[in-house]
C-alpha positions as a Markdown table, in Angstrom:
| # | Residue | x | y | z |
|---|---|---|---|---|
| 1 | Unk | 1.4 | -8.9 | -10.5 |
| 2 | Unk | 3.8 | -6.1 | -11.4 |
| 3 | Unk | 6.3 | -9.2 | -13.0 |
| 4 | Unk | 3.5 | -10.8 | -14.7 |
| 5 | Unk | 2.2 | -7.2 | -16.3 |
| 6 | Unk | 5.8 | -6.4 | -17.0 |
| 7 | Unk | 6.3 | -8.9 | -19.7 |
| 8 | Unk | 2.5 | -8.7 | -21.4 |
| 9 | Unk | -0.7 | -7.1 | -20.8 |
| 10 | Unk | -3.7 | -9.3 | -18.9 |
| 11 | Unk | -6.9 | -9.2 | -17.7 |
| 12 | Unk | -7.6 | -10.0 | -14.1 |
| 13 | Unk | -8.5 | -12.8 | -14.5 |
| 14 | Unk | -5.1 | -14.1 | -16.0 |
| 15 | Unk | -3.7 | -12.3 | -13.2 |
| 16 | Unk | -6.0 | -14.2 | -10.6 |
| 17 | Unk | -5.0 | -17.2 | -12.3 |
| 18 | Unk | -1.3 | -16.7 | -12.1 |
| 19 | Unk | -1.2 | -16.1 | -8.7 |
| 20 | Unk | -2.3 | -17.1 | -5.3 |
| 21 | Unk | -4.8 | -14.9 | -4.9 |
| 22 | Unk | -8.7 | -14.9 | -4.9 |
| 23 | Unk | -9.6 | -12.6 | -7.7 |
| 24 | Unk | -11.5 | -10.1 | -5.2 |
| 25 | Unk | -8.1 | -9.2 | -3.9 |
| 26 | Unk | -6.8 | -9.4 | -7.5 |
| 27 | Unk | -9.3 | -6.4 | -8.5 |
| 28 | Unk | -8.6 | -4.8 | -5.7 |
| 29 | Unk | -5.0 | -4.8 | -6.2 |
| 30 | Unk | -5.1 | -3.4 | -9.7 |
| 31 | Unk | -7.7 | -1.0 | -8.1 |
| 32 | Unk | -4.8 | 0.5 | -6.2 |
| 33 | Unk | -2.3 | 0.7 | -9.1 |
| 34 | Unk | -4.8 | 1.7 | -11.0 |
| 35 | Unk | -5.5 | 4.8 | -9.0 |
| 36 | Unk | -1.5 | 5.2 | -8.2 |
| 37 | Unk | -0.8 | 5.5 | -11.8 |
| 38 | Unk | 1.3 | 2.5 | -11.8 |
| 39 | Unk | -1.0 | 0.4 | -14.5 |
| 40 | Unk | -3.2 | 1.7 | -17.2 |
| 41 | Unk | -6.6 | 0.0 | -18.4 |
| 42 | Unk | -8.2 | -0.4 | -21.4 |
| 43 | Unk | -11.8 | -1.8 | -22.8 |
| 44 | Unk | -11.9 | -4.8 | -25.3 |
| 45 | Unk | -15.5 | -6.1 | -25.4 |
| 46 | Unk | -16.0 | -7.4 | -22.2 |
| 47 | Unk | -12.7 | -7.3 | -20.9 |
| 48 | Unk | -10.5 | -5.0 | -19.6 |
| 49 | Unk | -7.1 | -5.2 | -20.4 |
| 50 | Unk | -4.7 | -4.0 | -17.7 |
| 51 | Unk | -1.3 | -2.7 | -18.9 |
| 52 | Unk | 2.3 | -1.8 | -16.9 |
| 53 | Unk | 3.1 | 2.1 | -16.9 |
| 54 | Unk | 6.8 | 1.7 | -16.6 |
| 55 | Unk | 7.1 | 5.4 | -16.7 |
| 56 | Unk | 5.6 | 5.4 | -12.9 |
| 57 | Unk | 7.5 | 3.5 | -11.6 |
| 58 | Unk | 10.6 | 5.4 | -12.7 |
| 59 | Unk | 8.9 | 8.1 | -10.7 |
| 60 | Unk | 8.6 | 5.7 | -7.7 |
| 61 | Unk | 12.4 | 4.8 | -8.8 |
| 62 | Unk | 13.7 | 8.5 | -8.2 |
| 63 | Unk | 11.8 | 9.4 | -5.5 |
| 64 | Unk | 13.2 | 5.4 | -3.6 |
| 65 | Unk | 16.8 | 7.3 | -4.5 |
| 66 | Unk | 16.8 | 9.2 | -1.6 |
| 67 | Unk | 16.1 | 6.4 | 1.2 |
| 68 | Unk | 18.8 | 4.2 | -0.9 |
| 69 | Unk | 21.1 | 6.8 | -0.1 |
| 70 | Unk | 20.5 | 6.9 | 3.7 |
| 71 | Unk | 20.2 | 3.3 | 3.9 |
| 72 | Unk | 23.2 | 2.4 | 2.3 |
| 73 | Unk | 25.0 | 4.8 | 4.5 |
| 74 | Unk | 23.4 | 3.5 | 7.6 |
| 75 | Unk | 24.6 | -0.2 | 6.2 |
| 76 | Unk | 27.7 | 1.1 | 5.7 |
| 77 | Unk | 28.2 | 2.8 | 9.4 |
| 78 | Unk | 26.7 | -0.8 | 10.5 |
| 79 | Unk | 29.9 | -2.7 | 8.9 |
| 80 | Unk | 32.2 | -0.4 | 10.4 |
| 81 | Unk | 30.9 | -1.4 | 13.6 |
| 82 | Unk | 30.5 | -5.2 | 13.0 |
| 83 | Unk | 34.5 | -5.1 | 11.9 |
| 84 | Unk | 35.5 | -2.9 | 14.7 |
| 85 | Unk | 34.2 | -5.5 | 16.7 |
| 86 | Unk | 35.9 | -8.8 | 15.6 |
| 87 | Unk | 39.4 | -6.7 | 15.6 |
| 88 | Unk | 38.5 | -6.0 | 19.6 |
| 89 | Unk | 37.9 | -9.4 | 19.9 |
| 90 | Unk | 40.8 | -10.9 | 18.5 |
């Protein structure tokens, strides 16, 4: 949904349409970013016209920084281990 609203605005029904979902659970989906902050909305007629926020999710970017940070560290603690161990094997 986030892909699709990245390139171009659409209504939920587009969205509905574009993916494998009923659009119950298409509306409630944009509900949720919706009410995150992570999509705006807007009124043309009788549609509504949902749009990406990319600004949010730089938020969500920065504030993902510091769980990149541990697990990459963690990751990196894991390779040490997994090399250790094919040197004590060899």
């Amino acid at each position: 949904m986030l892909e699709i609203l990245r390139d171009h605005p659409a209504t939920a029904g587009e969205l509905a349409d574009a993916l494998p979902i009923a659009r119950p659970g298409v509306s409630r989906h944009l509900r949720v970013l919706r009410e995150a902050g992570l999509v705006d909305v807007r009124q043309e007629a009788q549609r509504r016209i949902y749009t990406l926020r990319p600004e949010a999710l730089v938020e969500v970017d920065e504030w993902l920084d510091d769980y990149r940070v541990l697990w990459q560290n963690r990751l990196d603690a894991l390779h040490t281990e997994i090399a250790r161990g094919k040197k004590a094997r060899k």
